[in-house]
N, CA, C and O atoms as a GROMACS GRO file, in nm:
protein
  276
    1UNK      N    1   4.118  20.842  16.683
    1UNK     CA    2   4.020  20.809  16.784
    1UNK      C    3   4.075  20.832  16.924
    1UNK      O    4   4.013  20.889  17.014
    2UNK      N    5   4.217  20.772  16.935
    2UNK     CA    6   4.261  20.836  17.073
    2UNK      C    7   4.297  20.989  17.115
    2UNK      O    8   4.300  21.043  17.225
    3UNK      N    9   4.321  21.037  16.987
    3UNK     CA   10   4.314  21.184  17.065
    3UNK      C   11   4.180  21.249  17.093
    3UNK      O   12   4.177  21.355  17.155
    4UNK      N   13   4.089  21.199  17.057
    4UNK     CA   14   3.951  21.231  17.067
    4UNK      C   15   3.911  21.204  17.211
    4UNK      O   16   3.857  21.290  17.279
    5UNK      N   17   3.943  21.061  17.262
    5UNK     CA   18   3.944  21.077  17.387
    5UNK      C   19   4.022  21.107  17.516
    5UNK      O   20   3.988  21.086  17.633
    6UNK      N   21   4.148  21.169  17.459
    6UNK     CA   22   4.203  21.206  17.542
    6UNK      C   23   4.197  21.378  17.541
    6UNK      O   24   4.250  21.448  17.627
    7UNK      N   25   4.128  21.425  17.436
    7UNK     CA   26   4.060  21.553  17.418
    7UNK      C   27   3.922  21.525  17.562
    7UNK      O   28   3.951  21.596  17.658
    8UNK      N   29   3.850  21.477  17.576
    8UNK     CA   30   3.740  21.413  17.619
    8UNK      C   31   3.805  21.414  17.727
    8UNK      O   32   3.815  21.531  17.763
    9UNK      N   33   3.855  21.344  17.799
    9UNK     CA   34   3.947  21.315  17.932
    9UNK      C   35   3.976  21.474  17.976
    9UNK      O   36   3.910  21.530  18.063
   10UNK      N   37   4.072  21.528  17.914
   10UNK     CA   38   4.130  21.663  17.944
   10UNK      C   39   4.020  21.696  17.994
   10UNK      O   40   4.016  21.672  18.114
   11UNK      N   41   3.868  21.769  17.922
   11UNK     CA   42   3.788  21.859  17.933
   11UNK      C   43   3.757  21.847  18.060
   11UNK      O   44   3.763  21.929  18.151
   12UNK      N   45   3.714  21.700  18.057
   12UNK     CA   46   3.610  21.657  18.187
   12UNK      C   47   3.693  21.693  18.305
   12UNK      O   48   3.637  21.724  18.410
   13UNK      N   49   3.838  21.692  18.294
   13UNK     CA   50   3.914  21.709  18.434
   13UNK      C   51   3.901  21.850  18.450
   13UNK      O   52   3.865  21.899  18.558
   14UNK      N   53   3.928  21.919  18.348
   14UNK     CA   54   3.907  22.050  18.385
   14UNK      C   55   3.734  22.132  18.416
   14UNK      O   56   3.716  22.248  18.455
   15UNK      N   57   3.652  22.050  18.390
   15UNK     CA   58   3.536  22.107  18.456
   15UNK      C   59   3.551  22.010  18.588
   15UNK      O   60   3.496  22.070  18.680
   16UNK      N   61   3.598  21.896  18.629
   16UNK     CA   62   3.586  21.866  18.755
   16UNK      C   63   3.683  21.959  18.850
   16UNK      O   64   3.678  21.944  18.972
   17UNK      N   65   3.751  22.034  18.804
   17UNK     CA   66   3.876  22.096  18.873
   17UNK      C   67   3.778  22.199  18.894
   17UNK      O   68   3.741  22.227  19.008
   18UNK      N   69   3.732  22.263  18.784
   18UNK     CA   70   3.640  22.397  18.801
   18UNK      C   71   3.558  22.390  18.936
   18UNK      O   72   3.545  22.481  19.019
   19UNK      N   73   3.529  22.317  18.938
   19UNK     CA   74   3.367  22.305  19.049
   19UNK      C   75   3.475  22.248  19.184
   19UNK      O   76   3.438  22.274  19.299
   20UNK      N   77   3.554  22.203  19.172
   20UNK     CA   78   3.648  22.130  19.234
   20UNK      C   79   3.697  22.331  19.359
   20UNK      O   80   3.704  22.356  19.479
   21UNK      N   81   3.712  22.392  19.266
   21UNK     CA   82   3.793  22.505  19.324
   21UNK      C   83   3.629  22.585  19.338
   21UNK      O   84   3.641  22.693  19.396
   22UNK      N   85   3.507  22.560  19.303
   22UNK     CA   86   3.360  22.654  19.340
   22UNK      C   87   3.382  22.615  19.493
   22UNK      O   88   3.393  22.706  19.574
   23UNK      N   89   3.388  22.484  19.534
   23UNK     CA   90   3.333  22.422  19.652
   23UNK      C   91   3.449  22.434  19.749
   23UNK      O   92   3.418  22.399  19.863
   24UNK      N   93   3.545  22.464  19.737
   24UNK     CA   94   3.659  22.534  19.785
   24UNK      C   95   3.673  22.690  19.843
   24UNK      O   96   3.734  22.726  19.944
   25UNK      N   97   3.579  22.790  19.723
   25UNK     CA   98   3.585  22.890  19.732
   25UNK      C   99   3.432  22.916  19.878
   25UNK      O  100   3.411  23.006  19.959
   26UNK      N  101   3.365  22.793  19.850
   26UNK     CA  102   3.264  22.858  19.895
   26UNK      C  103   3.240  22.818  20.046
   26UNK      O  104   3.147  22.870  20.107
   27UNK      N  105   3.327  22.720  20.110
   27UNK     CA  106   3.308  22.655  20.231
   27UNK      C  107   3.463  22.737  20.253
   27UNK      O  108   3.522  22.708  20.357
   28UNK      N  109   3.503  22.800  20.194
   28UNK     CA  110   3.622  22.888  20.298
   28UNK      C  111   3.711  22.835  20.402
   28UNK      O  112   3.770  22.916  20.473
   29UNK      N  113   3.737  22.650  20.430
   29UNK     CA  114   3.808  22.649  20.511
   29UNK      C  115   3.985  22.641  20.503
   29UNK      O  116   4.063  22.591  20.422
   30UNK      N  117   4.001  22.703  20.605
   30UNK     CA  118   4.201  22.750  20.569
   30UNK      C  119   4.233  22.584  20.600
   30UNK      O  120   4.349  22.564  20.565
   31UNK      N  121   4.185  22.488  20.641
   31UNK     CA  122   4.294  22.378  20.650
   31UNK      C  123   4.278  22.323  20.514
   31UNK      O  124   4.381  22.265  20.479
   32UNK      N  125   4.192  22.321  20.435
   32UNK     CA  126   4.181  22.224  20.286
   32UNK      C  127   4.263  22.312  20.163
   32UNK      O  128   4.284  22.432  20.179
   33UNK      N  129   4.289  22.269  20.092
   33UNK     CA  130   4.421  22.315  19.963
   33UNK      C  131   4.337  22.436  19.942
   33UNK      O  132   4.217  22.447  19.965
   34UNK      N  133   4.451  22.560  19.876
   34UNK     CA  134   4.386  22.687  19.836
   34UNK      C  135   4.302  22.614  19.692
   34UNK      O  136   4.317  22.509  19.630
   35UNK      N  137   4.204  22.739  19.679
   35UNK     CA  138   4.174  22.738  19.544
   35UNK      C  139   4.216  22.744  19.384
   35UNK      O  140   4.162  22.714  19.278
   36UNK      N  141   4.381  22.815  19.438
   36UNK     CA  142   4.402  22.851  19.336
   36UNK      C  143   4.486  22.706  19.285
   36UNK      O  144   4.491  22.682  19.165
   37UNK      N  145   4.533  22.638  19.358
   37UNK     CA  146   4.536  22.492  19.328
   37UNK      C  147   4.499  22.406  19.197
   37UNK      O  148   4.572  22.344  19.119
   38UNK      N  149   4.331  22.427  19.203
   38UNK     CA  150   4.277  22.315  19.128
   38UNK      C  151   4.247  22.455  18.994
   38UNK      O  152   4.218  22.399  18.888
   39UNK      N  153   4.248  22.602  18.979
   39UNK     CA  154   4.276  22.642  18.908
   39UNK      C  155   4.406  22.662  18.823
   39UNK      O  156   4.417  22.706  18.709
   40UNK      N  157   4.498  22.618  18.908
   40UNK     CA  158   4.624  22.582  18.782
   40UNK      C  159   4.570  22.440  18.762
   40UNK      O  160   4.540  22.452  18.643
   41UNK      N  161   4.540  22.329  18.788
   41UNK     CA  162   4.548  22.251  18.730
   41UNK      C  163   4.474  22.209  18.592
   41UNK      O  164   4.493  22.120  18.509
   42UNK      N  165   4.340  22.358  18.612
   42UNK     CA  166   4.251  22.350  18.490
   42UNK      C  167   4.353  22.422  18.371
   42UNK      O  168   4.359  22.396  18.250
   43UNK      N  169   4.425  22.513  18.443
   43UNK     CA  170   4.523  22.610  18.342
   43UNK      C  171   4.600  22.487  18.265
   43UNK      O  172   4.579  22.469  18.145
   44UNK      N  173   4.680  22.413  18.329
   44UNK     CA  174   4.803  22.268  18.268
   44UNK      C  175   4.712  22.264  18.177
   44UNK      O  176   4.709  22.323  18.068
   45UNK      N  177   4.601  22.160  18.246
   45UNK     CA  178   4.509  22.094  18.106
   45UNK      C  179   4.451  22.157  17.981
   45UNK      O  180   4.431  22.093  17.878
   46UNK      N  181   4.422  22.300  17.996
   46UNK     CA  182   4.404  22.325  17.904
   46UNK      C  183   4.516  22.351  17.801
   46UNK      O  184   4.501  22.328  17.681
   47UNK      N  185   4.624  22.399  17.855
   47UNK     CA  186   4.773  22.415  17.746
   47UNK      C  187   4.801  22.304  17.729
   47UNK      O  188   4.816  22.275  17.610
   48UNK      N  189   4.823  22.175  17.846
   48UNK     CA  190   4.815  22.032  17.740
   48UNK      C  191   4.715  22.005  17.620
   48UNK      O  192   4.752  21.968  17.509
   49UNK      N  193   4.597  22.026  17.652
   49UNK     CA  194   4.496  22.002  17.524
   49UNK      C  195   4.588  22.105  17.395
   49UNK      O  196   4.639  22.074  17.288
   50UNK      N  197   4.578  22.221  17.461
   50UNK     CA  198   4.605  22.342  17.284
   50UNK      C  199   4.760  22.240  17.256
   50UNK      O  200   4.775  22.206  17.138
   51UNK      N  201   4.838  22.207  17.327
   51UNK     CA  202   4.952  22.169  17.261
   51UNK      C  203   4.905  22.010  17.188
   51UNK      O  204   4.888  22.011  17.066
   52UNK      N  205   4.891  21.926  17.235
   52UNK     CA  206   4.853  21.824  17.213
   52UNK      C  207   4.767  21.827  17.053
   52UNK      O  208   4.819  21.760  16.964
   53UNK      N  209   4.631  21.908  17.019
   53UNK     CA  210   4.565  21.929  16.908
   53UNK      C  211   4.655  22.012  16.807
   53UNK      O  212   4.616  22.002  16.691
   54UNK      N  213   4.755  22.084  16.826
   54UNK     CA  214   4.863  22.169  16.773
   54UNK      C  215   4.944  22.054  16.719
   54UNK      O  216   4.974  22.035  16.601
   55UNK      N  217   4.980  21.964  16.848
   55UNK     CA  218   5.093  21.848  16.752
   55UNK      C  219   5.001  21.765  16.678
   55UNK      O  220   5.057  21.680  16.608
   56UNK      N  221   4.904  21.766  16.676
   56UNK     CA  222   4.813  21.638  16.589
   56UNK      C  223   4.790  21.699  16.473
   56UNK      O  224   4.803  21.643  16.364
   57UNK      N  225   4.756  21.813  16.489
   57UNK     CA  226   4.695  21.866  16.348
   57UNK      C  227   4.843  21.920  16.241
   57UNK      O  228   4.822  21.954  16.125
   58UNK      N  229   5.007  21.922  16.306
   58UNK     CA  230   5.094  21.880  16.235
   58UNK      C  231   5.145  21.797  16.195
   58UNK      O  232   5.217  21.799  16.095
   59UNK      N  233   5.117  21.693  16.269
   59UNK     CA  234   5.174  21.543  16.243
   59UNK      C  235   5.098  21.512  16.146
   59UNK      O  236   5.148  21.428  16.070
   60UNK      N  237   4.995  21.548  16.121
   60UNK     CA  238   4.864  21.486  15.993
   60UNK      C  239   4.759  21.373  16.082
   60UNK      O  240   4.664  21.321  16.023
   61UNK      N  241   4.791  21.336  16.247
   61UNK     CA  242   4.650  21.258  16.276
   61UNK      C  243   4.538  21.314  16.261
   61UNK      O  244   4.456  21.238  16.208
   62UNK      N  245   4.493  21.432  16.291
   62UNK     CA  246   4.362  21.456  16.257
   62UNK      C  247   4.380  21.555  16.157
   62UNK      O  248   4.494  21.600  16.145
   63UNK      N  249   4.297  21.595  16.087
   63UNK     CA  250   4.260  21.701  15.979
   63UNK      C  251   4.160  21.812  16.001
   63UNK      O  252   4.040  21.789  16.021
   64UNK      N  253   4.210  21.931  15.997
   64UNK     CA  254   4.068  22.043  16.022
   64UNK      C  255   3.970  22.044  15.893
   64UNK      O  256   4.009  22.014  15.780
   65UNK      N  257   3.848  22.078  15.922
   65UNK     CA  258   3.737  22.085  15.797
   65UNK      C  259   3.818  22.176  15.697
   65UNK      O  260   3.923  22.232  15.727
   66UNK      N  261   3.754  22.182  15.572
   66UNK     CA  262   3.776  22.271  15.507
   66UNK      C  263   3.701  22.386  15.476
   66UNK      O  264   3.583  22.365  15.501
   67UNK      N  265   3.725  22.521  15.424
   67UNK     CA  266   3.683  22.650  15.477
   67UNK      C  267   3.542  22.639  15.380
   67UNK      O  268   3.537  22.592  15.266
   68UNK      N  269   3.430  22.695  15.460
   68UNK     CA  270   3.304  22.647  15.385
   68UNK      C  271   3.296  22.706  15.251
   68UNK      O  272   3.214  22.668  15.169
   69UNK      N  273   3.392  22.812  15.225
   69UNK     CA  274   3.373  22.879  15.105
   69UNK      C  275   3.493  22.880  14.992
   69UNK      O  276   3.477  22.939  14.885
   0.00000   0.00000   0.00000
């Protein structure tokens, strides 16, 4: 259940980062952080998530479905 929400957590930061770096790109001012900023930070989160579901699904906390056929 907790990696579920910390799957959940990750995502949401990285679509707030997304829009985070739209509104950045689109008001153009040089004194506020570059854009490419809050695009690494969507980059981290997402390689934290793939690593994170990588160690779960070896450790045995969660389980993938099985193949429909």
């Amino acid at each position: 259940m907790y990696i579920k929400i910390i799957a959940i957590a990750l995502l949401a930061f990285m679509v707030y980062n997304l829009f985070q770096a739209l509104f950045i790109m689109n008001k153009n001012d040089p004194e506020k952080p570059s854009m490419s900023k809050f695009i690494g930070r969507r980059v981290m989160a997402s390689v934290v998530l793939v690593l994170l579901l990588l160690l779960a699904l070896l450790t045995g906390i969660i389980t993938p479905n099985p193949r429909p056929f």
